[in-house]
C-alpha positions, -999 to +999 in steps of 0.1 A: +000+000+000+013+033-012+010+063+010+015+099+012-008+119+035-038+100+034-048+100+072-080+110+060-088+078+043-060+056+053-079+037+081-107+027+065-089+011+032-067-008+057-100-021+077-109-035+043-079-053+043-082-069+077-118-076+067-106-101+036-118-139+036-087-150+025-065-130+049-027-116+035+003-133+049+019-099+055+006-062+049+036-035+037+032+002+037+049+021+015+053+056+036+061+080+005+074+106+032+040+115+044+041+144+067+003+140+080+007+113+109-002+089+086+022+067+097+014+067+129-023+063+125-016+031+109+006+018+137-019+027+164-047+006+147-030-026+158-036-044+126-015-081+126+011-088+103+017-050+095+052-033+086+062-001+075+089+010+049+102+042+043+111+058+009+145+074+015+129+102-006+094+109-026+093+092-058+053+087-065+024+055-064+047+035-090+082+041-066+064+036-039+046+001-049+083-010-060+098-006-028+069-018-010+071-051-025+110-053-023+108-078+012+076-099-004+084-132+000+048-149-008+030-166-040+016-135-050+014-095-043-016-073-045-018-037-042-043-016-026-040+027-026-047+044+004-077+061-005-096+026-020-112-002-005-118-041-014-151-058-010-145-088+018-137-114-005-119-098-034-088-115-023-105-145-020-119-148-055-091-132-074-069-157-059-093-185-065-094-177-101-060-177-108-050-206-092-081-224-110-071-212-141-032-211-141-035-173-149-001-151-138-018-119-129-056-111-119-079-086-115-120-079-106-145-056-114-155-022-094-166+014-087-144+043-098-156+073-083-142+109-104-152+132-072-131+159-088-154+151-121-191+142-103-190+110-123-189+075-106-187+040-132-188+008-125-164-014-144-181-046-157-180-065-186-215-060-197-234-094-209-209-116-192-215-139-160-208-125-129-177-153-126-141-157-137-131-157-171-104-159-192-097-122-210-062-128-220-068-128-254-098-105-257-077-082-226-069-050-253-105-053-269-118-048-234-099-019-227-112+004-252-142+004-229-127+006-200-090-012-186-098-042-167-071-039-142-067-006-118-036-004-093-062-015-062-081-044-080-046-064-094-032-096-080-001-109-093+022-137-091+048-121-076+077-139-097+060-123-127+057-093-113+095-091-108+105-106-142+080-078-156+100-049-141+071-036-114+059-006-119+076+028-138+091+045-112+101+074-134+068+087-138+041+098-110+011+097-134+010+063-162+026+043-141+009+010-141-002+007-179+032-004-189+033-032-163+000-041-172+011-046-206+042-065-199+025-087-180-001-095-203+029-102-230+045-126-207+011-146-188-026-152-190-050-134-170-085-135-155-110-113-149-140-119-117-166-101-134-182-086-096-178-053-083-152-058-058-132-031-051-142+010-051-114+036-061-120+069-050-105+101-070-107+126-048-107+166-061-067+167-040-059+136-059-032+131-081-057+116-111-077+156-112-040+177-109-016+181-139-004+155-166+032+161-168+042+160-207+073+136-196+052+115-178+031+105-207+056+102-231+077+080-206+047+056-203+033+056-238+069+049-245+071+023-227+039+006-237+051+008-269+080-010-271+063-042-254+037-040-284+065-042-305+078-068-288+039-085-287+037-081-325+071-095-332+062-127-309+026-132-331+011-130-292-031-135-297-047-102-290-017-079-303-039-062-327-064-053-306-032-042-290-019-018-317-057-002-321-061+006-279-023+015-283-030+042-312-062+053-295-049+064-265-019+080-283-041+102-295-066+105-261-034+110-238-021+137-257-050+155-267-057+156-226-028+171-218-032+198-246-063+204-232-055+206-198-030+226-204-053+258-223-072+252-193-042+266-169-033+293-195-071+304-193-073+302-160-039+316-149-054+349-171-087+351-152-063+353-125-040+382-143-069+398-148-092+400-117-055+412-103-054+438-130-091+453-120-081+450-085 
């Protein structure tokens, strides 16, 4: 679990956690150099099985998650952000799934609330069973509606998760699309259609501030490349690949374009409400 200042929310995700059917072996904070107390909130709840880790410095959700999962010793890692929570037995069915079905890295459906936007979804394949299936081939198809993994829904295996790389560390915002899509180059994966986990976006959140430029070129780079790789290897599913790839190309970019006019329109409101002033 990353964290960085999230007293405010940090409790109740890790109740959540506690709460799990299939209880974790161990339960790692990631303290991104949180100067709230959040820390020590977390320590004073008791919780079993709980250590904390220190960044030596900020670095971001991807740094973070990376050096969280450094000591892991177990079958599989899962990740959870501060400011989210899992449905009892999302750890329980993930898990389930994969082992059933041999899959390397797993995920569920769930709420996504955009509290900076007013707009909540629920992530669902629509017209499926509410059960496991396979979307390994079919994964990039899905994601042009919406991706089927999010940071606090994903289990993995966590010797995949190493041989993938973990998350980008150099970016704070795209970090986890280009492990998703090495893992899905190297392993299978399954999908628990249910609505098991909510994500909360919050207005102070890093998903509603600024996209750095850097940042998406960094990720988009890297995505590419393993879709090179995908293409070269003839893997099922890379040209559904290519098309989600060159859609959000476009999408990424043309977000940060327009969030940028937004700060030059806004930043000249400001200049000149001053002026009148």
């Amino acid at each position: 679990m990353p964290v960085y200042n999230a007293a405010a929310t940090l409790e109740g995700s890790l109740r959540t956690v506690l709460a799990q059917t299939r209880p974790p072996a161990r339960i790692v904070i990631a303290n991104d150099r949180s100067t709230d107390g959040s820390v020590a909130l977390a320590e004073s709840l008791g919780l079993p099985n709980l250590s904390v880790v220190t960044l030596p410095e900020n670095g971001g959700c991807g740094a973070a998650r990376n050096f969280g999962a450094q000591g892991v010793t177990s079958e599989f890692v899962a990740f959870l952000d501060a400011d989210d929570e899992w449905a009892p037995t999302f750890l329980e069915e993930v898990v389930a799934a994969m082992e059933d079905t041999g899959a390397g890295f797993g995920s569920s459906g769930g709420v996504r609330e955009l509290r900076y936007r007013g707009a909540t979804s629920t992530r669902l394949l629509k017209g499926r069973p509410a059960a496991p299936i396979d979307l390994t081939r079919s994964f990039w198809k899905s994601a042009l509606g919406f991706m089927p993994i999010h940071p606090s829904s994903i289990v993995i295996r966590r010797r995949l998760y190493e041989e993938a790389g973990g998350f980008c560390g150099e970016v704070r915002n795209g970090e986890d699309t280009p492990l998703w899509a090495e893992l899905w180059r190297r392993s299978r994966f399954v999908f628990v259609n249910k609505p098991l986990f909510t994500s909360i976006a919050p207005a102070s959140g890093l998903s509603a501030g600024t996209i750095a430029y850097s940042d998406v070129s960094i990720s988009l780079g890297r995505v590419g490349r393993t879709l090179l790789r995908s293409l070269r290897e003839r893997r099922p599913g890379s040209g559904w690949f290519a098309v989600w790839y060159g859609a959000t190309v476009v999408r990424r970019n043309a977000l940060w374009v327009v969030r940028r006019l937004r700060r030059r329109m806004a930043a000249r409101r400001r200049g000149s409400v001053a002026a009148q002033g």
